[in-house]
ZADO-1210 file (C-alpha; in nm, 4 decimals, padded with zeros to 6 digits):
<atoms>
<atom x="01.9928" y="00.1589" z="00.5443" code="UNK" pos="1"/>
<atom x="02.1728" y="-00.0817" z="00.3529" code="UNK" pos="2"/>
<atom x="02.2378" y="-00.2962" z="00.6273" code="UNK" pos="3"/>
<atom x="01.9025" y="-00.3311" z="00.7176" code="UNK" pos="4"/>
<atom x="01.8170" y="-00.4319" z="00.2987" code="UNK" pos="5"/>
<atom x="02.0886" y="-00.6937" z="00.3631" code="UNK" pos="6"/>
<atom x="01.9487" y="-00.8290" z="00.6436" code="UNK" pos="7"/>
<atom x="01.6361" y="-00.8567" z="00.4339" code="UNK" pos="8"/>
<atom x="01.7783" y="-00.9870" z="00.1190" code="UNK" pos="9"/>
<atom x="01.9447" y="-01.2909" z="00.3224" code="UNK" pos="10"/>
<atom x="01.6034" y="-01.3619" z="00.4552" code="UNK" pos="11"/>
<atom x="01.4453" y="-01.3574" z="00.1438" code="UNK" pos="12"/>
<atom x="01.7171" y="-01.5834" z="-00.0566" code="UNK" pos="13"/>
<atom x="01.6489" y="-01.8113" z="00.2261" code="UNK" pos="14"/>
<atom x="01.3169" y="-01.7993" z="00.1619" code="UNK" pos="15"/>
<atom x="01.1839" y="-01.7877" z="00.5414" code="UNK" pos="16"/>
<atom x="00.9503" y="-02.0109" z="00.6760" code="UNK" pos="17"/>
<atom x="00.7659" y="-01.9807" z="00.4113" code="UNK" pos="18"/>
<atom x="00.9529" y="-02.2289" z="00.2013" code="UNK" pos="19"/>
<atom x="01.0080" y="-02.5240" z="00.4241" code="UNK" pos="20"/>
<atom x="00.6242" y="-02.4415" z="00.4968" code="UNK" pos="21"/>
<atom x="00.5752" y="-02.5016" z="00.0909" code="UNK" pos="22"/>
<atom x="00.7932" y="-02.7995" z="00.1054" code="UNK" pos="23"/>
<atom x="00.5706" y="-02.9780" z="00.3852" code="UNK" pos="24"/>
<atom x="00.2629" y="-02.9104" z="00.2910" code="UNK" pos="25"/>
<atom x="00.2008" y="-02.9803" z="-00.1382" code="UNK" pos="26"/>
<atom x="-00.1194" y="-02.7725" z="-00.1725" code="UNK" pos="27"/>
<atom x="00.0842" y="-02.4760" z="-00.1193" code="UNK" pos="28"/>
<atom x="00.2599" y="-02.5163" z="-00.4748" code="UNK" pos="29"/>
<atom x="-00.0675" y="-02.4735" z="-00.6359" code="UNK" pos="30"/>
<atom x="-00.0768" y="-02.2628" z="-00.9598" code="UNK" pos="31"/>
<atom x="-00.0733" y="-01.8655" z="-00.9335" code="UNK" pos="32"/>
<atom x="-00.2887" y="-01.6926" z="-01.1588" code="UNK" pos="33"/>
<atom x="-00.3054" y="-01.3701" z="-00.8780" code="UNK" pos="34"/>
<atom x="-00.0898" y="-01.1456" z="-01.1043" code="UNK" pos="35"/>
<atom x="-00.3332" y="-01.1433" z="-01.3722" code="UNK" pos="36"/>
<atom x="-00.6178" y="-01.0769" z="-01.1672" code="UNK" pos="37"/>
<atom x="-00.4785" y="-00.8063" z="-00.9525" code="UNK" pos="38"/>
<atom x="-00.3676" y="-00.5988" z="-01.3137" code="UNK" pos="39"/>
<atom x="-00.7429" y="-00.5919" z="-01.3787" code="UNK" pos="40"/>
<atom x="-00.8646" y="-00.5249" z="-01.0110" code="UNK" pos="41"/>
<atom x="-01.0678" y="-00.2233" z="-00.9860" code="UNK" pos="42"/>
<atom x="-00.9959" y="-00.0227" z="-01.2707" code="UNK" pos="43"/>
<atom x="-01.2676" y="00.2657" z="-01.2197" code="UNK" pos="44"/>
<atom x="-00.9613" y="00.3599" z="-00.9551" code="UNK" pos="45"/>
<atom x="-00.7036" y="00.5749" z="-01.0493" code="UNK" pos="46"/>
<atom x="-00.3775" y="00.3367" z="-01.1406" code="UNK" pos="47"/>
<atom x="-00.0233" y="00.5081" z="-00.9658" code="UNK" pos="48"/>
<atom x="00.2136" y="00.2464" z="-01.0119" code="UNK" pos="49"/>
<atom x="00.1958" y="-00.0805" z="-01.2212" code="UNK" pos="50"/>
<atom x="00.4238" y="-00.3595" z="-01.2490" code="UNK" pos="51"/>
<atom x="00.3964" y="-00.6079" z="-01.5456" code="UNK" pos="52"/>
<atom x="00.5947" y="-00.9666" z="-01.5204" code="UNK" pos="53"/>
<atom x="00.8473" y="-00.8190" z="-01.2786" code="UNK" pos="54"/>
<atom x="01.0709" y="-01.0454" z="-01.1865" code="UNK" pos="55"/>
<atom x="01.3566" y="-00.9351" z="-00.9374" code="UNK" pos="56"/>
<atom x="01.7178" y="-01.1603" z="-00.8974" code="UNK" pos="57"/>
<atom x="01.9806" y="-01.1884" z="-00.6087" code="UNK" pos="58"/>
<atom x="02.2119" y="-01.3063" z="-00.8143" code="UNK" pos="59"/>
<atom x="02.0943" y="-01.6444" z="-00.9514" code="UNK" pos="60"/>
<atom x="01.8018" y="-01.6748" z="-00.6899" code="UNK" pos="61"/>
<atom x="01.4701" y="-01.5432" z="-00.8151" code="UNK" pos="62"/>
<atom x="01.3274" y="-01.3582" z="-00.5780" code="UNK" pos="63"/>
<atom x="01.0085" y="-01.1861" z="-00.7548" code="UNK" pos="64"/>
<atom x="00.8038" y="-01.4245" z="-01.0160" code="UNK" pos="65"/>
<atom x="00.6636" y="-01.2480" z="-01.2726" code="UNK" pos="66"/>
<atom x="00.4536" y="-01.0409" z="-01.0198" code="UNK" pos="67"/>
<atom x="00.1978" y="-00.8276" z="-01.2147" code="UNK" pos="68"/>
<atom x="-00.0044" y="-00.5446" z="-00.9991" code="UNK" pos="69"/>
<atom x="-00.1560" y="-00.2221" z="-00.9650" code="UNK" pos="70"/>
<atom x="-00.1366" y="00.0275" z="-00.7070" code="UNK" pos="71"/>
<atom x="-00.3690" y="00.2611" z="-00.7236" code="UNK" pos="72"/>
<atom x="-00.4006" y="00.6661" z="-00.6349" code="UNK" pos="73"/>
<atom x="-00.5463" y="00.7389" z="-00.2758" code="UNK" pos="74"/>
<atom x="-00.5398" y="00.3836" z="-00.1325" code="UNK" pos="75"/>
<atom x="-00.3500" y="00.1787" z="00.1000" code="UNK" pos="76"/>
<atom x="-00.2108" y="-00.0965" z="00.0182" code="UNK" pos="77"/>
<atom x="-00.0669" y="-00.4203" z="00.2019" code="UNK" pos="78"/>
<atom x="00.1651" y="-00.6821" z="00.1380" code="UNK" pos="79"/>
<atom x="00.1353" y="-00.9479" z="00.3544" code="UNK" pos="80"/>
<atom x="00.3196" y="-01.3196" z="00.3663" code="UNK" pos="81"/>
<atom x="00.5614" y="-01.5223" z="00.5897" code="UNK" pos="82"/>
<atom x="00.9252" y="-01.3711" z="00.6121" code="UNK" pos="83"/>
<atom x="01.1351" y="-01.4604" z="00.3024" code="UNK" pos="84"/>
<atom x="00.8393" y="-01.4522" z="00.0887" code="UNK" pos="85"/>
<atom x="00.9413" y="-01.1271" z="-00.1477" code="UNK" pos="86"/>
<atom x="00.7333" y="-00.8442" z="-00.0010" code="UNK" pos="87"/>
<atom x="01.0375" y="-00.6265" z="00.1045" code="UNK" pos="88"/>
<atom x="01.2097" y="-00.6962" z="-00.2258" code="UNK" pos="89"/>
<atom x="00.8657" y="-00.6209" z="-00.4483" code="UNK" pos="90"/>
<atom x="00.8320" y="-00.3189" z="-00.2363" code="UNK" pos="91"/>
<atom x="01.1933" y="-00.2032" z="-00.2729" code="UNK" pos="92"/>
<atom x="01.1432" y="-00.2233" z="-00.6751" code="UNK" pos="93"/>
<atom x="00.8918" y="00.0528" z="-00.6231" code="UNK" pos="94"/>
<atom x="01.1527" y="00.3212" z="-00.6383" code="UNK" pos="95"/>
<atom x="01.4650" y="00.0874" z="-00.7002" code="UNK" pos="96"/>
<atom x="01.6146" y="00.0670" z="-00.3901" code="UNK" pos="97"/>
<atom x="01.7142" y="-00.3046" z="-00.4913" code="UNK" pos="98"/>
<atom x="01.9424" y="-00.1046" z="-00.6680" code="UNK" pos="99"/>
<atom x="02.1919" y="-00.0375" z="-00.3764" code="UNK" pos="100"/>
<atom x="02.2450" y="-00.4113" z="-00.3066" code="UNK" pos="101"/>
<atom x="02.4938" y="-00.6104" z="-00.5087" code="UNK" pos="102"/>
<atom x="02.4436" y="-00.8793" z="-00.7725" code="UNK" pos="103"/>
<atom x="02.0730" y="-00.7611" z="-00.7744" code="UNK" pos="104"/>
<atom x="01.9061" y="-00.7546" z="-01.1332" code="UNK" pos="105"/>
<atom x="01.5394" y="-00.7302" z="-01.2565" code="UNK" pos="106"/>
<atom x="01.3297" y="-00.7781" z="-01.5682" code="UNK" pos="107"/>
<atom x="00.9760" y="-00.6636" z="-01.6488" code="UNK" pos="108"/>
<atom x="00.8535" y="-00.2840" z="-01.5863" code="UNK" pos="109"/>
<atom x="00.7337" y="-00.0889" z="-01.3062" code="UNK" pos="110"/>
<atom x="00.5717" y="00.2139" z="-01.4768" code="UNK" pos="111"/>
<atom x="00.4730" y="00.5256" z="-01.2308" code="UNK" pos="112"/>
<atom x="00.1774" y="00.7127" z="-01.3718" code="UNK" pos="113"/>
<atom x="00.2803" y="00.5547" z="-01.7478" code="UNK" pos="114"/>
<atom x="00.6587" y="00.6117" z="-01.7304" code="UNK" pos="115"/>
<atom x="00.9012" y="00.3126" z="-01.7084" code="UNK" pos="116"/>
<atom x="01.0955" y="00.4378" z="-01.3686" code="UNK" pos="117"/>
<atom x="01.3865" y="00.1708" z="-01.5236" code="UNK" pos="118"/>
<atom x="01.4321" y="00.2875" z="-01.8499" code="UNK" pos="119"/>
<atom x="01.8069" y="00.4778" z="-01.8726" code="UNK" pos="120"/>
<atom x="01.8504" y="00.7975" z="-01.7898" code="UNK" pos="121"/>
<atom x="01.6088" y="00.7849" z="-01.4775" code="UNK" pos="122"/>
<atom x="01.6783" y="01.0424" z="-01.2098" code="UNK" pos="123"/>
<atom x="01.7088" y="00.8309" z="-00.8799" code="UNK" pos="124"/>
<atom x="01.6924" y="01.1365" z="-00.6827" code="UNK" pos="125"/>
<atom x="01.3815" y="01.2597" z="-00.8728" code="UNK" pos="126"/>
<atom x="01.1957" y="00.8890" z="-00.8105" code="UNK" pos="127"/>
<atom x="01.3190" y="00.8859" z="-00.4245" code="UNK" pos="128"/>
<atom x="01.1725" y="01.2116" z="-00.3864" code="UNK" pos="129"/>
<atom x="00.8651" y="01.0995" z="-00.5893" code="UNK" pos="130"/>
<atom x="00.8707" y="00.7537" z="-00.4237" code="UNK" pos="131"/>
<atom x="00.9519" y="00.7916" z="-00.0069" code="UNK" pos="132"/>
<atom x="01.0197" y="00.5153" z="00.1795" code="UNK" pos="133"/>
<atom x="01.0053" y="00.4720" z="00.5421" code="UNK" pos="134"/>
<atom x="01.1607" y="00.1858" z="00.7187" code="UNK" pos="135"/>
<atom x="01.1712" y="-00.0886" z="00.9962" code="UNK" pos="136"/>
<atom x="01.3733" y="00.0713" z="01.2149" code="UNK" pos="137"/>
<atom x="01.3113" y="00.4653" z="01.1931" code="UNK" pos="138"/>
<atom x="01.6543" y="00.6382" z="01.0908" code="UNK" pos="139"/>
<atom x="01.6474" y="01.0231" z="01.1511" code="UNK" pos="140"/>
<atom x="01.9796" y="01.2204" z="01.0558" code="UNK" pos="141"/>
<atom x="02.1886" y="01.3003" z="01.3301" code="UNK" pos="142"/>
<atom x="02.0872" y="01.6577" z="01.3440" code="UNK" pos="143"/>
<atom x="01.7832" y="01.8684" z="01.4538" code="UNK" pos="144"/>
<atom x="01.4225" y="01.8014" z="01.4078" code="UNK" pos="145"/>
<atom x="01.4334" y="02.1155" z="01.1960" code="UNK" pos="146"/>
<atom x="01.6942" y="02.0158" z="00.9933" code="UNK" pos="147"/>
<atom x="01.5438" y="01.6596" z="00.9125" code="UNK" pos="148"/>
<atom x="01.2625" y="01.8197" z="00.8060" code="UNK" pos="149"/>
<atom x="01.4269" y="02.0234" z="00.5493" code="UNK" pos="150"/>
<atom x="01.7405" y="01.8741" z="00.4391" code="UNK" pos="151"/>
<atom x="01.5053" y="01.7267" z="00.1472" code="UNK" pos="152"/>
<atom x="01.3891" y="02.0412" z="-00.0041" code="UNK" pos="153"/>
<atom x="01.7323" y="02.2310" z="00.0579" code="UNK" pos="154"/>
<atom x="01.8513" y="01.9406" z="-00.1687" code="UNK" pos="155"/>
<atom x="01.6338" y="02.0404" z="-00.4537" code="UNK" pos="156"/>
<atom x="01.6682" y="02.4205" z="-00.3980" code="UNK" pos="157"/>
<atom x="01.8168" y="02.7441" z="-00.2030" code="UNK" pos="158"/>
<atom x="01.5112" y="02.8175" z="00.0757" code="UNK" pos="159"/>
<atom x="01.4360" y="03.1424" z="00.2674" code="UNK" pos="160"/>
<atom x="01.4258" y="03.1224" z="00.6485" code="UNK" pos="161"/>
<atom x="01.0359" y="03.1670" z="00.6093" code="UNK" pos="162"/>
<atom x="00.9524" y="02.9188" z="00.3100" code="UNK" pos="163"/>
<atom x="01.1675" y="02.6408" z="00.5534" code="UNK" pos="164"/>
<atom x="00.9394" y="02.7498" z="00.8381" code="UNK" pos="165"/>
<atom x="00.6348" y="02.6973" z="00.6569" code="UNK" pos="166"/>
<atom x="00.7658" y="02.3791" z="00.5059" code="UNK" pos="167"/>
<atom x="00.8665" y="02.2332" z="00.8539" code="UNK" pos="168"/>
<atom x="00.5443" y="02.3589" z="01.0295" code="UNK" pos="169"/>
<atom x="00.3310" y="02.1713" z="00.8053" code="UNK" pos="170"/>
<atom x="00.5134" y="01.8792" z="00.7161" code="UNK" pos="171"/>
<atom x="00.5194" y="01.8251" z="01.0832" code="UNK" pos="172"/>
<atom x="00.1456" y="01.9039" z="01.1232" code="UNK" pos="173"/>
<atom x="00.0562" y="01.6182" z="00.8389" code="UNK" pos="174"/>
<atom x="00.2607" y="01.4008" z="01.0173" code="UNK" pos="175"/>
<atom x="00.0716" y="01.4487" z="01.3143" code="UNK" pos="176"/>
<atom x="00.3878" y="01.5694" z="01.5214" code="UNK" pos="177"/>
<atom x="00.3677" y="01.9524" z="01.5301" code="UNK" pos="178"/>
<atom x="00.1939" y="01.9803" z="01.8327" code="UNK" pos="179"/>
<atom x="00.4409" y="01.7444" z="02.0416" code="UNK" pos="180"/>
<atom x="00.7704" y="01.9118" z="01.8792" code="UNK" pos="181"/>
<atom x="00.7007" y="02.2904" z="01.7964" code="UNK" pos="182"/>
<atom x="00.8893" y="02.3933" z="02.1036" code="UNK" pos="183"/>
<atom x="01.1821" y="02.1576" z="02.0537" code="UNK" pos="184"/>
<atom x="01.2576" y="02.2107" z="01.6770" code="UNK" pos="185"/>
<atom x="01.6396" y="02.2480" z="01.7915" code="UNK" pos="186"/>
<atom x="01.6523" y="01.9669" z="01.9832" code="UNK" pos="187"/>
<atom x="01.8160" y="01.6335" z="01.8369" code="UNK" pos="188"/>
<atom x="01.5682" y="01.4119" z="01.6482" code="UNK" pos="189"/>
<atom x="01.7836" y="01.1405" z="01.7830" code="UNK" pos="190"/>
<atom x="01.6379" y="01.2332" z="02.1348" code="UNK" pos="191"/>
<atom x="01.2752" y="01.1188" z="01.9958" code="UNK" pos="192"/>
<atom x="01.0956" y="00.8317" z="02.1051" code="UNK" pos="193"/>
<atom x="01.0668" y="00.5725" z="01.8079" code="UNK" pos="194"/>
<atom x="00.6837" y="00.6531" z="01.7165" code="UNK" pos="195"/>
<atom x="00.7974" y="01.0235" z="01.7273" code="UNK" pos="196"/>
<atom x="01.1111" y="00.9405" z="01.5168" code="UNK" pos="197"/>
<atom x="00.9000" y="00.7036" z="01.2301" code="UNK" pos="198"/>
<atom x="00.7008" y="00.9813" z="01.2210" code="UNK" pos="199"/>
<atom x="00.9583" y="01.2553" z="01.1633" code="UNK" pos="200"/>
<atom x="01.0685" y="01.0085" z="00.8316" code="UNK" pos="201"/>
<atom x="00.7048" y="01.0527" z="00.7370" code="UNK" pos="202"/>
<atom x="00.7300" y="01.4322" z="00.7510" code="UNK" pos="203"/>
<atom x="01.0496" y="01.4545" z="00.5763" code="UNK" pos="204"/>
<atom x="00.8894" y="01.2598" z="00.2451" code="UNK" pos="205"/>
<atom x="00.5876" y="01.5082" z="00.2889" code="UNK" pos="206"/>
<atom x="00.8349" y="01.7738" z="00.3234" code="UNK" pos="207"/>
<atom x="00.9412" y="01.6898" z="-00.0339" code="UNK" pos="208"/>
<atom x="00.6035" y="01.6313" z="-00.1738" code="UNK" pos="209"/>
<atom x="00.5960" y="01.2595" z="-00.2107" code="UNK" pos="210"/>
<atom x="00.3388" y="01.0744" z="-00.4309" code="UNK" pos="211"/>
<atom x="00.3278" y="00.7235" z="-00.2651" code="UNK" pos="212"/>
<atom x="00.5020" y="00.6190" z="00.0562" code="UNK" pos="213"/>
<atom x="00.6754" y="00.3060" z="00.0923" code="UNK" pos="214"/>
<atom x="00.6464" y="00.1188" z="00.4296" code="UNK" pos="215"/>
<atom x="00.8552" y="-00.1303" z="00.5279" code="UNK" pos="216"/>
<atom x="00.7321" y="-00.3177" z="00.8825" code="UNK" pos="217"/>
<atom x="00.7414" y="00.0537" z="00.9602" code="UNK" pos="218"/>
<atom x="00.5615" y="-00.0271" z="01.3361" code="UNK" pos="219"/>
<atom x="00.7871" y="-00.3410" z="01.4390" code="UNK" pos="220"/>
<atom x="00.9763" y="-00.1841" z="01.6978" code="UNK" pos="221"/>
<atom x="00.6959" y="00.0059" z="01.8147" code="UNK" pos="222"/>
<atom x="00.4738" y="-00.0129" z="02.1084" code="UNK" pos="223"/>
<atom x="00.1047" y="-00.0429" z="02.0628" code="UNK" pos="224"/>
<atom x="-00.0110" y="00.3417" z="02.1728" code="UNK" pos="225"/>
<atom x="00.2776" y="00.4691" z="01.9111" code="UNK" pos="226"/>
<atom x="00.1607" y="00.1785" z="01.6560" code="UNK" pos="227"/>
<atom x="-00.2386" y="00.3428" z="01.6618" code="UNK" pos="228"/>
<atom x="-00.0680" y="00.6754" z="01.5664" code="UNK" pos="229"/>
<atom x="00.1156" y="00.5373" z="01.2681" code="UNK" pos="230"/>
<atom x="-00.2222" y="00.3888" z="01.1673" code="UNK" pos="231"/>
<atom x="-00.4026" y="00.6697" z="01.2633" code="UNK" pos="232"/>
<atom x="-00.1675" y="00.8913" z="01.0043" code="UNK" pos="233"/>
<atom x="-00.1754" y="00.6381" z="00.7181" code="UNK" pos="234"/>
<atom x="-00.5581" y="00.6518" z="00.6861" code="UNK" pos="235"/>
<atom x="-00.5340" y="01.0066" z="00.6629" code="UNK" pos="236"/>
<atom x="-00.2067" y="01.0386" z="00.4683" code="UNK" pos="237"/>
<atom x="-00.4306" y="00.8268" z="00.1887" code="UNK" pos="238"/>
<atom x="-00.6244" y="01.1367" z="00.0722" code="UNK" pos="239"/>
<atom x="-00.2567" y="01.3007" z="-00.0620" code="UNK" pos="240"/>
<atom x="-00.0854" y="00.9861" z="-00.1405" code="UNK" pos="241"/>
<atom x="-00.0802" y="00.6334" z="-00.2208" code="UNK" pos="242"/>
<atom x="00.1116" y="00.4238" z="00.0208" code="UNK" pos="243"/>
<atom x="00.2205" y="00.0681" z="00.0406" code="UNK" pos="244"/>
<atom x="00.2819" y="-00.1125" z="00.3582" code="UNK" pos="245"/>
<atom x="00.4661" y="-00.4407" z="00.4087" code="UNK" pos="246"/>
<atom x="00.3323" y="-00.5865" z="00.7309" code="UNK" pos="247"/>
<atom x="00.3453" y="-00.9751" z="00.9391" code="UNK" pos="248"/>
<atom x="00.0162" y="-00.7890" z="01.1329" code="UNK" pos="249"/>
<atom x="-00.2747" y="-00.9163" z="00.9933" code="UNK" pos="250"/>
<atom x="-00.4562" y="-00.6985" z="01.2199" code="UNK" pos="251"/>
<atom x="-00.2973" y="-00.3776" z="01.0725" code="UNK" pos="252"/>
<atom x="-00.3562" y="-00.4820" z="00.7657" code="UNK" pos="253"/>
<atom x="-00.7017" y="-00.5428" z="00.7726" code="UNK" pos="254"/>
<atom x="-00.7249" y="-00.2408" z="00.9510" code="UNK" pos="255"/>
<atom x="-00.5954" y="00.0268" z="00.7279" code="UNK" pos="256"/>
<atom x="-00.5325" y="-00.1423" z="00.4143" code="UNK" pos="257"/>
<atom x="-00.7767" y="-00.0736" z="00.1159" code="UNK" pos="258"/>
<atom x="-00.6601" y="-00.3504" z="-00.0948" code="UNK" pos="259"/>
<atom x="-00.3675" y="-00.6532" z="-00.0017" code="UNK" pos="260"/>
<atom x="-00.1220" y="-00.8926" z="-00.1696" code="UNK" pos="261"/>
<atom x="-00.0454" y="-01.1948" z="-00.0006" code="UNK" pos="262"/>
<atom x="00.3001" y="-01.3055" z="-00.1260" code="UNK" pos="263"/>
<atom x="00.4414" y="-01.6555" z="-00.1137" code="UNK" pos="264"/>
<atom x="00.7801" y="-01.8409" z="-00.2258" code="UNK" pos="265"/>
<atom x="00.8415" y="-01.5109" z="-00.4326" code="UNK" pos="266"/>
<atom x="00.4688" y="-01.5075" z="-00.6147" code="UNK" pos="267"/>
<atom x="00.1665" y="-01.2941" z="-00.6064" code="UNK" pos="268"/>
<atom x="-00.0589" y="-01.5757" z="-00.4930" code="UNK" pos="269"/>
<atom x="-00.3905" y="-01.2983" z="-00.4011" code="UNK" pos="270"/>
<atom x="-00.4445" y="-00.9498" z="-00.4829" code="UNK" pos="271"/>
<atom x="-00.7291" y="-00.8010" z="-00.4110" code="UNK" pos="272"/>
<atom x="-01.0032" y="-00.5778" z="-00.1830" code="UNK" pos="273"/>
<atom x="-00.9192" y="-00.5872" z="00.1694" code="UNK" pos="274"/>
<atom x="-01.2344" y="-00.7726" z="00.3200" code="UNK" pos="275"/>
<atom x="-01.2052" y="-01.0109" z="00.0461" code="UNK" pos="276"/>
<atom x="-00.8481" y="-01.1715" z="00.1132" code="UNK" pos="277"/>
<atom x="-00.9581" y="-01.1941" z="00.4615" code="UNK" pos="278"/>
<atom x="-01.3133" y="-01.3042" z="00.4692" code="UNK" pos="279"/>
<atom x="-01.3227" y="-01.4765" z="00.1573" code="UNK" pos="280"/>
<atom x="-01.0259" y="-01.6049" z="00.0021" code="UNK" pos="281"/>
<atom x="-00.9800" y="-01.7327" z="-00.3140" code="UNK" pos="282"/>
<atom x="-00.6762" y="-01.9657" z="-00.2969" code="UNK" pos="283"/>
<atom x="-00.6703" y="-02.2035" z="-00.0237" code="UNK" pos="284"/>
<atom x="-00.2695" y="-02.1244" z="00.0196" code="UNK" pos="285"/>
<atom x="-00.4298" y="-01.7652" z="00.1193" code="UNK" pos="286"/>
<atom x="-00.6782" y="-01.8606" z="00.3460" code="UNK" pos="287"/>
<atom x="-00.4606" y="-02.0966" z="00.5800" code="UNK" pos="288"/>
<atom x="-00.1784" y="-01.8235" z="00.6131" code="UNK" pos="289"/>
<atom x="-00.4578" y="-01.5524" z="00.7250" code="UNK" pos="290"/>
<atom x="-00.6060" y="-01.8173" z="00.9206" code="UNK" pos="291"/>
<atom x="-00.2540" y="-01.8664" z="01.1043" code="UNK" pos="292"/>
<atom x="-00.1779" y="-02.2380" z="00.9906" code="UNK" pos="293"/>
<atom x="00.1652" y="-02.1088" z="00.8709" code="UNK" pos="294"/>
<atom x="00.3529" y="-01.8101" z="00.8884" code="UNK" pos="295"/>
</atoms>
């Protein structure tokens, strides 16, 4: 897991094509005034997480600029951008993850329904559990597709044999696997396909009770039948959880996505609903990257 942040992080303080895009093309520099906007955006909606002039640092590079946003309850929501722009790392800061990687440091808050989730004394095994996060490349534990399932809530307490049945069975069922696995629950998870496998990570954060799910390019590696099952489970994930998805598909993210962020060179250029970013932009720099002029 921490090789794969790496990998991410080097991207990022590369800044991706993104960057030499920037450098080309002046317009692209224009001034960012999507932070302030996106704190306001719809606030009839329940608000789940909030960051407020988060900046994030890999060491002396800046990363994050003083990205301010709301994430509301019940929605999906998508980061898009050109690689290197700071999605992973904004979506990472969601339940510290940025923490594992060294010489990384951060000011600003990220509050989760009111509570600063970087104030000392935070459990990081309470926010994880809170905060799941699924990833690029789906990474099941080398054991059964039983034990996946439960190794979460054995964590937090001692289980009867029935309570982990139940717990398995309908984890499983929200994450639309039951049916193809409830014969096989012995079998290695490892033996999955990839769709099957990303969506065994998906059952083990419902199997702890997550609040928001983090996605991370979560459909990548996966083929298009196997991608319209992920999407398929994210729409109806939404009515139990907030999740966040960090995707280079603009297709997926009009698709499932309630609300998107286009990031560039580290800023929140556009927040805002769904058909809006892509039908009607506000900032030009928005409207040629979901246009395709960069990227």
């Amino acid at each position: 897991m921490q090789d794969h942040a790496t990998d991410t992080v080097a991207d990022e303080a590369k800044g991706g094509g993104g960057r030499q895009y920037a450098e080309d093309h002046a317009f692209l520099r224009a001034p960012v005034d999507a932070s302030r906007s996106a704190e306001q955006a719809g606030a009839e909606h329940g608000v789940k997480i909030s960051t407020t002039d988060l900046n994030i640092y890999y060491g002396d590079f800046r990363a994050i600029k003083s990205v301010s946003a709301v994430i509301r309850s019940n929605e999906i929501t998508a980061l898009i951008g050109p690689s290197g722009c700071g999605k992973s790392t904004y979506l990472r800061a969601l339940n510290r993850m940025n923490d594992e990687i060294a010489g990384t440091h951060m000011d600003g808050t990220v509050l989760l329904d009111g509570v600063d989730i970087y104030q000392p004394g935070t459990d990081l095994v309470t926010l994880r559990r809170r905060v799941g996060q699924v990833f690029q490349q789906p990474n099941p534990f080398p054991m059964s597709i039983y034990d996946n399932v439960v190794y979460g809530p054995r964590l937090q307490r001692r289980l009867r044999r029935d309570e982990a049945d139940e717990i398995v069975e309908q984890s499983l069922q929200g994450a639309a696997l039951w049916d193809e696995v409830k014969n096989d629950l012995r079998k290695s998870a490892m033996d999955l396909s990839g769709g099957q496998q990303q969506r065994l990570c998906i059952a083990r954060c419902l199997a702890v009770n997550s609040e928001v799910l983090l996605m991370d390019e979560p459909c990548s590696a996966l083929d298009p039948t196997a991608t319209f099952r992920i999407e398929e489970l994210m729409i109806e994930l939404k009515e139990r959880m907030s999740i966040v998805i960090v995707t280079h598909n603009m297709y997926q993210a009009s698709r499932v996505s309630d609300r998107t962020g286009f990031f560039l060179l580290g800023e929140l250029v556009e927040f805002g609903d769904t058909p809006q970013i892509f039908e009607d932009p506000r900032d030009e720099r928005t409207d040629a990257y979901v246009r395709g002029r960069f990227g």
